[in-house]
MARBA-3410 file (N, C-alpha, C, O; in Angstrom, 1 decimal):
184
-23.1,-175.2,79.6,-22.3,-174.2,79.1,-21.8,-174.6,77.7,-21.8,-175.7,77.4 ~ -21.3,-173.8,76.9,-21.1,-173.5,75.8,-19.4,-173.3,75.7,-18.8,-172.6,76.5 ~ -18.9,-173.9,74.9,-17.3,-172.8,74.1,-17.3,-172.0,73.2,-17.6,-172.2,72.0 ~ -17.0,-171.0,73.6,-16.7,-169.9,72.2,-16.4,-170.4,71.3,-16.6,-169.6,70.4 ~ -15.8,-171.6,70.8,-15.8,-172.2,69.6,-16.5,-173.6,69.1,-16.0,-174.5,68.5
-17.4,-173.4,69.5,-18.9,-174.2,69.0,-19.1,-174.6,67.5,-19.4,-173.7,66.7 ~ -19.0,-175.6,67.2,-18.8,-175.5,66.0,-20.5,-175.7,65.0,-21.6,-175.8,65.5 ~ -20.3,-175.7,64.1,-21.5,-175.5,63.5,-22.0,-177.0,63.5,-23.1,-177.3,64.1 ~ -21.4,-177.8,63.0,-22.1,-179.3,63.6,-22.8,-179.7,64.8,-23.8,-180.3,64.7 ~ -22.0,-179.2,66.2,-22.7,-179.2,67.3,-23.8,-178.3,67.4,-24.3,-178.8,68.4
-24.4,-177.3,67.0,-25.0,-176.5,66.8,-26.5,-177.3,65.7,-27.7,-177.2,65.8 ~ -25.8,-177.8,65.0,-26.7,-178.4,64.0,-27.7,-179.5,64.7,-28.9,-179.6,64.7 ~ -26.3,-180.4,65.3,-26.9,-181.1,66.7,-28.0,-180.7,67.4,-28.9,-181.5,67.5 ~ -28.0,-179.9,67.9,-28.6,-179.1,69.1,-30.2,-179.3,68.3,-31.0,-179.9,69.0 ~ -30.6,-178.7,66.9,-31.4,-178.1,66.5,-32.4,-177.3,66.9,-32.2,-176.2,67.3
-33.9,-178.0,66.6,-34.9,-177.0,67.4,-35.7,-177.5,68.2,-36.4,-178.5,67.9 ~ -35.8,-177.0,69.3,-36.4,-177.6,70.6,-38.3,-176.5,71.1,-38.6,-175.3,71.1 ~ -39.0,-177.6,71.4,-40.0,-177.1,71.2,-40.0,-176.7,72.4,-39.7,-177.4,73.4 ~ -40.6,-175.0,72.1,-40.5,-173.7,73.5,-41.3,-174.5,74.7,-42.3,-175.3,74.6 ~ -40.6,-174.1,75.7,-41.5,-174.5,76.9,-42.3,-173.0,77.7,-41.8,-172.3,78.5
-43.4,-173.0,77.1,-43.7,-171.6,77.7,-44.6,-171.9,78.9,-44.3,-172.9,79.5 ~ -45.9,-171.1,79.4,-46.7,-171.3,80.0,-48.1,-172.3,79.7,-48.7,-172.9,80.6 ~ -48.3,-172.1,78.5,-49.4,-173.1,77.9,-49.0,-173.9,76.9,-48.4,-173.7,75.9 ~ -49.6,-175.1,77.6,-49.0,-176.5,77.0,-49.8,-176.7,75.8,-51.0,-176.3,75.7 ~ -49.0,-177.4,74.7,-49.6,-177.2,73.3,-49.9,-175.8,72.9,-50.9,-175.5,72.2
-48.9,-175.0,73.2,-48.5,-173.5,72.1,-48.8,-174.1,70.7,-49.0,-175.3,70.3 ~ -48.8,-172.9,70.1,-48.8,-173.4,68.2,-48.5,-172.1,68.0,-48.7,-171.1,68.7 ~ -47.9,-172.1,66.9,-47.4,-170.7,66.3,-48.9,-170.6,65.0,-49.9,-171.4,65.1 ~ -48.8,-169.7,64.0,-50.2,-168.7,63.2,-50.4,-170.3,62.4,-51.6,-170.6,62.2 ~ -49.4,-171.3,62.1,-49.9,-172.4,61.4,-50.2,-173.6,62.2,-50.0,-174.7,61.8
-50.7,-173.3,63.3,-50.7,-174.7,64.4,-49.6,-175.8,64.5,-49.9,-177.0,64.6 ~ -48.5,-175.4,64.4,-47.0,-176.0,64.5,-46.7,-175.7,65.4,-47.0,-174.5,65.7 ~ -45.9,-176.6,66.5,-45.8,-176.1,67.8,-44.8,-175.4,67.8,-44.0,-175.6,66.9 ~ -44.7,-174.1,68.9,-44.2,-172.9,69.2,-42.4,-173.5,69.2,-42.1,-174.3,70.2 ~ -41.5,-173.3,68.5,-40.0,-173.8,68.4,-38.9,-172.3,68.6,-39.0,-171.1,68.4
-38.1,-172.9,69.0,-36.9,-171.8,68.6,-35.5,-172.7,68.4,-35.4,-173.9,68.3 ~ -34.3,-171.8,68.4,-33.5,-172.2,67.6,-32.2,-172.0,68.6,-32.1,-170.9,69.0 ~ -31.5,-172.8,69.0,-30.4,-172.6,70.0,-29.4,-172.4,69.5,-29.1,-173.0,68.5 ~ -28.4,-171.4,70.2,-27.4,-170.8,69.5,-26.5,-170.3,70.0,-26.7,-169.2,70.5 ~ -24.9,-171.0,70.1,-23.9,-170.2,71.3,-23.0,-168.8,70.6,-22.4,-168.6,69.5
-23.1,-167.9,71.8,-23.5,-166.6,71.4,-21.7,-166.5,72.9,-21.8,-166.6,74.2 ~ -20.8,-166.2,72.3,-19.6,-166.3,73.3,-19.7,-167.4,74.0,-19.8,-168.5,73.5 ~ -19.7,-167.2,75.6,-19.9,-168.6,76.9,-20.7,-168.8,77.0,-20.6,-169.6,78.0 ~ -22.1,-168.5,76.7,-23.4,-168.8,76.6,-24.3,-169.0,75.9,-24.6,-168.2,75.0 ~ -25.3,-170.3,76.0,-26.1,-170.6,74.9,-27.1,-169.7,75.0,-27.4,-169.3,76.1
-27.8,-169.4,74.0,-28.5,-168.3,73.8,-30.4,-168.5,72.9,-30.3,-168.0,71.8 ~ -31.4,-168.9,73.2,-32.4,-168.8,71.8,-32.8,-167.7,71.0,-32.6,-166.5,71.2 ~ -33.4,-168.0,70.0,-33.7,-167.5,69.2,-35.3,-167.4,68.7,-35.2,-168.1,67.7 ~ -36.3,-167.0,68.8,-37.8,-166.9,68.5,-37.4,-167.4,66.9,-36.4,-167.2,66.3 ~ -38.5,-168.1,66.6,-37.8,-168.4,65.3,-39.5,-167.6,64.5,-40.6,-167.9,65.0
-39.4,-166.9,63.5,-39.8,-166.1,62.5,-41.5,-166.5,62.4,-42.0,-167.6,62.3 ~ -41.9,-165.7,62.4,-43.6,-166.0,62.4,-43.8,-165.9,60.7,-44.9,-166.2,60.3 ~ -42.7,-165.5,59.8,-42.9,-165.4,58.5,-42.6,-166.8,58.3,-41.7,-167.2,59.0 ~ -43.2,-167.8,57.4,-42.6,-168.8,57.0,-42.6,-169.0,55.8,-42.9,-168.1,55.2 ~ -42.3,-170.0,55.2,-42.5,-170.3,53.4,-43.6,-170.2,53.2,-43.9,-169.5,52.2
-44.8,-170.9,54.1,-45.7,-171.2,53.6,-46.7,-170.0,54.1,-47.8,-170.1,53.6 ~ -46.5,-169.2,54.7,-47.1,-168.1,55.3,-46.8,-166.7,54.1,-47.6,-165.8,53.9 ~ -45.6,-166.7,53.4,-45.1,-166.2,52.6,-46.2,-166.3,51.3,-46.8,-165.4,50.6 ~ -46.1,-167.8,51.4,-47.3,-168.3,49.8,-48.3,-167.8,49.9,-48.6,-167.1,48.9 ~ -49.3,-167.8,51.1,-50.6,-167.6,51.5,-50.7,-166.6,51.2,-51.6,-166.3,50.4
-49.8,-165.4,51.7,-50.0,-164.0,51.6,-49.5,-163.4,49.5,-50.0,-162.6,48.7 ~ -48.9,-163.9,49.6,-48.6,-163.7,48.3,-49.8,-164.2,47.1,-50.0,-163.6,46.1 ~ -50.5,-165.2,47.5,-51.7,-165.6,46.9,-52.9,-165.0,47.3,-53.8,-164.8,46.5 ~ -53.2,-164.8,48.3,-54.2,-163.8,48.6,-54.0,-162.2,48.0,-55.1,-161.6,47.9 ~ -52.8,-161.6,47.6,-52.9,-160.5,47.1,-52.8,-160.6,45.9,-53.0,-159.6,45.2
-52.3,-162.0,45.1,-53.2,-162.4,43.5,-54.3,-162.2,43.6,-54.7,-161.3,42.9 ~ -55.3,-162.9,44.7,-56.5,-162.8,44.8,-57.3,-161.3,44.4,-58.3,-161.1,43.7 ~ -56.6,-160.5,45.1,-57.0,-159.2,44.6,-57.6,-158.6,45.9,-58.3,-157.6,46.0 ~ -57.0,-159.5,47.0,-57.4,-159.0,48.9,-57.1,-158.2,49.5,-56.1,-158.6,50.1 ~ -57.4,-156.7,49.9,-57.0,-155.5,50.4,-55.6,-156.3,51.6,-55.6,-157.5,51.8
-54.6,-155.2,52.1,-54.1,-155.6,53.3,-54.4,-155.8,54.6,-53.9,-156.3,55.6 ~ -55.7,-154.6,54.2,-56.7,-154.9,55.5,-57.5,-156.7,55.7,-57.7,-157.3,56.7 ~ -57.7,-157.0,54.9,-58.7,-158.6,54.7,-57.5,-159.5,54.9,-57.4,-160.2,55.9 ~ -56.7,-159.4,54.1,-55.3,-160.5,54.5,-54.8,-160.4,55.7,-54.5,-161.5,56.3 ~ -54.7,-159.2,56.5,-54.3,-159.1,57.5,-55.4,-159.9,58.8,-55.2,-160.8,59.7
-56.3,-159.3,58.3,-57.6,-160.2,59.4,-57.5,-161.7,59.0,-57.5,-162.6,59.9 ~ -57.4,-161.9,57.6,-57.8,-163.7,57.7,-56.3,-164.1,58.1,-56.4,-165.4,58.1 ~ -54.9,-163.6,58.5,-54.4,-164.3,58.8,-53.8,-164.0,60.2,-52.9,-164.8,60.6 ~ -54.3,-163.0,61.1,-54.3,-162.8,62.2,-53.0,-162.0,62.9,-52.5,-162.4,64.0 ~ -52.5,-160.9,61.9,-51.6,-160.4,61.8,-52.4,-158.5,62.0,-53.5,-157.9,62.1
-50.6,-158.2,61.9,-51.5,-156.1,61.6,-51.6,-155.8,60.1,-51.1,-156.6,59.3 ~ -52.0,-154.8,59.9,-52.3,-154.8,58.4,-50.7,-154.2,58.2,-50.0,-154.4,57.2 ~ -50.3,-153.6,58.9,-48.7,-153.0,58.7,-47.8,-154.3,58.5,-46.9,-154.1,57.7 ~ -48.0,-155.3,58.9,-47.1,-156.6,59.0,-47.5,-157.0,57.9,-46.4,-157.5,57.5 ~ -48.4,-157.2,57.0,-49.0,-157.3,55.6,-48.3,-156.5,54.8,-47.8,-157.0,53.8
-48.1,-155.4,55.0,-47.9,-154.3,54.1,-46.2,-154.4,53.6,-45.7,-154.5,52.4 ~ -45.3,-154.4,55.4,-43.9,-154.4,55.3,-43.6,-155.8,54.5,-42.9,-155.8,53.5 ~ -44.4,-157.4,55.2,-43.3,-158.5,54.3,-43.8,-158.1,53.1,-43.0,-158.0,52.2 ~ -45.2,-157.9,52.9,-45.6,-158.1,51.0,-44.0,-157.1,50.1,-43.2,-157.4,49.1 ~ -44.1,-156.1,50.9,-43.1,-155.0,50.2,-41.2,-155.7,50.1,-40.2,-155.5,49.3
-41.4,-156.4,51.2,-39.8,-157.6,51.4,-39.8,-158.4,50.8,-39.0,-159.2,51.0 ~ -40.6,-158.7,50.0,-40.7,-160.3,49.5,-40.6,-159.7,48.0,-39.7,-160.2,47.3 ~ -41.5,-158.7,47.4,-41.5,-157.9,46.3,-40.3,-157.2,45.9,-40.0,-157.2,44.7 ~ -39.6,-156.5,46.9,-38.0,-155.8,46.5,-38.6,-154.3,46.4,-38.0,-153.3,46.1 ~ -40.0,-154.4,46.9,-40.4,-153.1,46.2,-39.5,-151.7,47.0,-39.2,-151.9,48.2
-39.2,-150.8,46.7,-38.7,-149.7,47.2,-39.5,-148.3,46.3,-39.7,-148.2,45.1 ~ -39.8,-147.5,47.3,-40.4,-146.3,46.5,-40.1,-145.3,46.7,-39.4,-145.1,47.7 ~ -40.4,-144.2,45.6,-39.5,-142.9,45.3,-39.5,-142.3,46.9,-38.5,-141.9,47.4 ~ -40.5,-142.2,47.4,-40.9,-141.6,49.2,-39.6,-142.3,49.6,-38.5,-141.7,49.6 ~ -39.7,-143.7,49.9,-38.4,-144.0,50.4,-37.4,-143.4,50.3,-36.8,-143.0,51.3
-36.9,-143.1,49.2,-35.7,-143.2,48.6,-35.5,-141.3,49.0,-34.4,-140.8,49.3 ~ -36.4,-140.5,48.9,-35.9,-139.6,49.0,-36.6,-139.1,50.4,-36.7,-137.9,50.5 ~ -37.3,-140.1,51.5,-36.6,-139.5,52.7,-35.1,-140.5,53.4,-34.4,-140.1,54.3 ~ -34.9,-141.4,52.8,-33.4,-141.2,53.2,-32.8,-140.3,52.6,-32.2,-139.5,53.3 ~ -32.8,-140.2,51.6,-31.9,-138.7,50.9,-32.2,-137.6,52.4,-31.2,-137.3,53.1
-33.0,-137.4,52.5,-33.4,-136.5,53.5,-32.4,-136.3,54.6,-31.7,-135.4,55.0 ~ -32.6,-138.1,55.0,-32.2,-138.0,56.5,-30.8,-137.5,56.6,-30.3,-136.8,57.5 ~ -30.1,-138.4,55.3,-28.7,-138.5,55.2,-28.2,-137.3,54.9,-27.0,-137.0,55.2 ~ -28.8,-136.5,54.4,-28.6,-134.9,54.0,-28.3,-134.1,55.3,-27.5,-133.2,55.5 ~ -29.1,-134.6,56.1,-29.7,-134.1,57.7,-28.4,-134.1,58.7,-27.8,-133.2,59.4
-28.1,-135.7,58.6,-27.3,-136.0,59.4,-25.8,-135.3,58.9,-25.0,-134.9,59.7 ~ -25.6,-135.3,57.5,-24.3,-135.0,57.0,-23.9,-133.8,57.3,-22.7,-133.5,57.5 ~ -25.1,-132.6,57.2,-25.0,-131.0,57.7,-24.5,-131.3,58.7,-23.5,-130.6,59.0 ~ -24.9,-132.3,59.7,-25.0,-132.0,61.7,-23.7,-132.3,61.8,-22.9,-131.7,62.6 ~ -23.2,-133.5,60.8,-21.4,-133.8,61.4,-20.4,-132.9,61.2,-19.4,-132.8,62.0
-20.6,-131.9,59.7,-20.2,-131.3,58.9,-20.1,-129.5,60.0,-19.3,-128.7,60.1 ~ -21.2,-129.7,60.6,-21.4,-128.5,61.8,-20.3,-128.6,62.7,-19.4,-127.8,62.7 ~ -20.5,-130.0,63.7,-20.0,-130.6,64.4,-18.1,-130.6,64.2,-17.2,-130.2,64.9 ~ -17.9,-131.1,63.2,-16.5,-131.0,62.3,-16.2,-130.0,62.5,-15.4,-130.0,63.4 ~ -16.8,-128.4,61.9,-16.4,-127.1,61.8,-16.1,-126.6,63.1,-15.0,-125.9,63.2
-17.0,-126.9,64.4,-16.8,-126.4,65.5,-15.4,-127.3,66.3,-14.7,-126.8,67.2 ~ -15.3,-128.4,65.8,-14.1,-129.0,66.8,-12.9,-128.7,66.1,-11.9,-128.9,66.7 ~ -12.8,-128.4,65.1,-11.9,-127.6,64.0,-11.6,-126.1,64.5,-10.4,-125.7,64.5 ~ -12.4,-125.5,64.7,-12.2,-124.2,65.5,-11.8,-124.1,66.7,-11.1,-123.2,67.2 ~ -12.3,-125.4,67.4,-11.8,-125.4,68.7,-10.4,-125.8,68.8,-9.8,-125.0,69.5
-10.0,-126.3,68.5,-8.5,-126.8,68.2,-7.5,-126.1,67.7,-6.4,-126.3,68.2 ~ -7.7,-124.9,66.6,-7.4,-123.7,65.9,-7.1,-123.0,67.5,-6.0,-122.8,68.1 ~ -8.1,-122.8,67.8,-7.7,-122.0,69.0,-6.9,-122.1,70.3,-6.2,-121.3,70.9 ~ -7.3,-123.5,70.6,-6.5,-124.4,71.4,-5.0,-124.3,71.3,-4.3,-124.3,72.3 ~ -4.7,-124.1,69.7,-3.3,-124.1,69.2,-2.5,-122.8,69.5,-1.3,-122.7,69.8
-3.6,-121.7,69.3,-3.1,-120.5,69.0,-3.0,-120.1,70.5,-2.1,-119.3,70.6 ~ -3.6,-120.4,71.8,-3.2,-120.1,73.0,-2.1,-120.9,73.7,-1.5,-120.5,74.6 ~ -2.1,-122.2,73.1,-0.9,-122.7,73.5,0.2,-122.1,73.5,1.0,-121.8,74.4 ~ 0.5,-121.6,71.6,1.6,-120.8,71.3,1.8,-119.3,72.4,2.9,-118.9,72.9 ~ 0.3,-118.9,72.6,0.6,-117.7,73.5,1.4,-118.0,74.5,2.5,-117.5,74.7
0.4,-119.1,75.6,1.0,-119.1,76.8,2.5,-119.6,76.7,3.0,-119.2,77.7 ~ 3.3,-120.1,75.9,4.6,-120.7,75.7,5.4,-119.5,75.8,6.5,-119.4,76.4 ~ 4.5,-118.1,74.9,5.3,-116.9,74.4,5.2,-116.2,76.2,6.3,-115.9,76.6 ~ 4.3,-116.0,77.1,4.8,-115.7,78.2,4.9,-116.4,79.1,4.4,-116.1,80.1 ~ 5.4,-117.3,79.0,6.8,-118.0,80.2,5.7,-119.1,80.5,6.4,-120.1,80.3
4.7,-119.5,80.7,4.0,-121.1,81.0,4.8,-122.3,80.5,5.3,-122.5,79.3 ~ 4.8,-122.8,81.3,5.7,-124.2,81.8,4.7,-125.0,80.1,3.5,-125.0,79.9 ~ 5.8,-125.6,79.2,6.0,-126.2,78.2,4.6,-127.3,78.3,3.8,-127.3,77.4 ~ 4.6,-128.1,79.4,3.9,-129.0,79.6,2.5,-128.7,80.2,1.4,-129.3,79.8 ~ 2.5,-128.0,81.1,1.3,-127.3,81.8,0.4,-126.5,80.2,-0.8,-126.6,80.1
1.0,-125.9,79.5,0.4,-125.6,78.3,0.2,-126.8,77.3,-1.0,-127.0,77.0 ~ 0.9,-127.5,76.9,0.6,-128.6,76.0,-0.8,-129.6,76.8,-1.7,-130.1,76.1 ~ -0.7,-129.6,78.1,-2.2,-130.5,78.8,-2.9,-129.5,78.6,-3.9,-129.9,78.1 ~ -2.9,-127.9,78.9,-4.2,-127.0,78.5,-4.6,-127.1,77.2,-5.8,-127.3,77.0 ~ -3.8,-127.1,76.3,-4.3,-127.5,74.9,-4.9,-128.3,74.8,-6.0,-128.0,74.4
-4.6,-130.0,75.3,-5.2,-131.0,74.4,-6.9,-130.8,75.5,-8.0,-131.1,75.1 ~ -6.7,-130.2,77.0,-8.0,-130.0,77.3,-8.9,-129.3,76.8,-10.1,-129.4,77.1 ~ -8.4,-128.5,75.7,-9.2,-127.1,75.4,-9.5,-127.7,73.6,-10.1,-127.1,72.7 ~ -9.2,-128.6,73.7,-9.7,-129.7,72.3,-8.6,-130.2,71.4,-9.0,-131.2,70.8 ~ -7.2,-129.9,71.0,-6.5,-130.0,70.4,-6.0,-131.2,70.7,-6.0,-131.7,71.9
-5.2,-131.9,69.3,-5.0,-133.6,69.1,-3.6,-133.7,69.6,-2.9,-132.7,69.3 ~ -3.1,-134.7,70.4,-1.5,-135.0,70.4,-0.7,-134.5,69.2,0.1,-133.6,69.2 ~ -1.0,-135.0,68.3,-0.4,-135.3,66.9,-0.3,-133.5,66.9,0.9,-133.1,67.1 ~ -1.4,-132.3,66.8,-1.0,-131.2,66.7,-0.1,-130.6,67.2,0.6,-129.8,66.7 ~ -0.1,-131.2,68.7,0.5,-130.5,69.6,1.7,-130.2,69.6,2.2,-129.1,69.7
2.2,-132.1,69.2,3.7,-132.2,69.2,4.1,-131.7,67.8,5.3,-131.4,67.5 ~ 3.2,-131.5,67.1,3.9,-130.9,65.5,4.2,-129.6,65.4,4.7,-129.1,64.4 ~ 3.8,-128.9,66.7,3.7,-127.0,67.2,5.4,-127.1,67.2,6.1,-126.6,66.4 ~ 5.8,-127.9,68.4,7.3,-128.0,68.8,7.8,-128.8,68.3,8.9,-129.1,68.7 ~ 7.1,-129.6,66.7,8.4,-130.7,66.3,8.9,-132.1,66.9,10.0,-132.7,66.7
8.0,-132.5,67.7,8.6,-133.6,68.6,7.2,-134.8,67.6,6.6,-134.6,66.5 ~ 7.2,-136.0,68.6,5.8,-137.1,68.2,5.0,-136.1,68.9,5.0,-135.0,69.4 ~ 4.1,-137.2,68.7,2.7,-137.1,69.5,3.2,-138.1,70.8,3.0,-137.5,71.9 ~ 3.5,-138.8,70.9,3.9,-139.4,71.7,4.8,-138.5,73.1,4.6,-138.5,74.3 ~ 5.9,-137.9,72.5,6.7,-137.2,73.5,5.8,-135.7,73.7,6.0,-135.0,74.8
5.1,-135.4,73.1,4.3,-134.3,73.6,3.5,-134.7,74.6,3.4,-133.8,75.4 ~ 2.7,-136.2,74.9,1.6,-136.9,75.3,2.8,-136.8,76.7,2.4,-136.2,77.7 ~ 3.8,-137.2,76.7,4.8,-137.7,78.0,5.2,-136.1,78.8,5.7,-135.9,80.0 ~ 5.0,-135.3,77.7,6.0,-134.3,78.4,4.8,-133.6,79.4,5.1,-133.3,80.5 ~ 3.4,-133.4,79.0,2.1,-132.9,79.4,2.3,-133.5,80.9,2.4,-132.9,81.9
2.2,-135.3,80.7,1.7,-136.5,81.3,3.0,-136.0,82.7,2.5,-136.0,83.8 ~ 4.2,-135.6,82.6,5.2,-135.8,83.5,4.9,-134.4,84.2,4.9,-134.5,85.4 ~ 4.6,-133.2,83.7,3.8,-131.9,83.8,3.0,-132.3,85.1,3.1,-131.9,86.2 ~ 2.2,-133.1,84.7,0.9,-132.8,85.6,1.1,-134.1,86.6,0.4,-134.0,87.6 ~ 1.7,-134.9,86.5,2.1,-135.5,87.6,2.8,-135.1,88.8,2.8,-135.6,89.9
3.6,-134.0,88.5,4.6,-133.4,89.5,4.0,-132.3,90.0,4.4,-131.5,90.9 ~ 3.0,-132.3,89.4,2.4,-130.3,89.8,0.8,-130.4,90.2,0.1,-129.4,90.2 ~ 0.5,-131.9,90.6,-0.7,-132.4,91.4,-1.1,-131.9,92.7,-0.1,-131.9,93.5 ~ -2.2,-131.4,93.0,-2.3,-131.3,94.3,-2.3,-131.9,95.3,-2.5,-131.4,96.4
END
C-alpha cells in the first residue's frame, strides 16, 4: 500500500520495473524489455505503460521522412499504423492545419448554439415558473407549497426568495418546512 502523500523521492525509488506479462523476454519496437512506470495514484499504487514513442524512435522516424519515405514505408519498416506515423510526425513538427483549425471553429460554434439553445429554454422555464408562482400566491396557495412548485418547475432559490424579498436560503426553509408537514 501506498500514502496519499508519497513523496516524489520514494516514487523515484520505486522506478521502472520490468512488466511481468505472459511471455518471458517481452521487448518493446526497440528490443528493450517491456517496462512500466509505478505510480501512487491516492491509496493505491498504480502502473503506467510507458510510451512506445521514444527519443530514439522519434529520431528514426524523423530521419526517415528526411529520407524522403512515404508514411506508408515508415510505417511498415517500423511496425506501427501509417495513422501513428502521420499523428507523432505532426506532434513532433507543431504542425497544425487550416482543416484543423476551422473544424474546431466548427465544433465550437456547434456546441456554443446547443448551450446558448439550452440557456434560452431554462431561462423561459424559470420566467414561467416565476410568473405562476406569483399566480398561485394571488389565489390563496400556501406560500411554501408554491415556492417548492416553482423551484420544481425550474426556478433558482435565489429567484424565488427575491419574488418575496427574503434569502435564498429562507425561501429554501420555508418550501423545505411546507413539504415536510404536508407529506403523505
Amino acid at each position: 500500500m501506498c500514502s496519499a502523500g508519497a513523496s516524489r523521492a520514494a516514487l523515484a525509488r520505486l522506478g521502472r520495473f520490468v512488466l511481468q506479462d505472459q511471455e518471458p523476454g517481452a521487448r518493446d519496437w526497440e528490443g528493450e524489455p517491456r517496462t512500466v512506470q509505478v505510480v501512487c495514484l491516492g491509496s493505491r499504487w498504480w502502473t503506467a505503460m510507458k510510451s512506445s514513442w521514444t527519443p530514439s524512435r522519434d529520431k528514426r522516424l524523423l530521419s526517415l521522412q528526411a529520407a524522403g519515405r512515404t508514411a506508408a514505408e515508415i510505417a511498415k519498416s517500423m511496425g506501427i499504423s501509417r495513422n501513428a506515423v502521420i499523428g507523432r510526425s505532426r506532434r513532433l513538427r507543431g504542425i497544425v492545419y487550416r482543416s484543423d483549425i476551422e473544424s474546431w471553429a466548427r465544433a465550437n460554434a456547434r456546441r456554443s448554439q446547443e448551450a446558448k439553445k439550452r440557456m434560452k429554454a431554462r431561462q423561459k422555464a424559470q420566467r414561467e415558473a416565476l410568473r405562476e408562482l406569483t399566480r398561485a400566491v394571488r389565489r390563496g396557495v400556501p406560500t411554501g407549497k408554491a415556492m417548492a412548485r416553482a423551484h420544481r418547475a425550474g426556478a433558482l432559490w435565489r429567484q424565488i426568495g427575491h419574488r418575496f424579498g427574503i434569502s435564498q436560503q429562507a425561501a429554501y426553509e420555508k418550501a423545505k418546512v411546507w413539504t415536510q408537514r404536508h407529506r403523505l
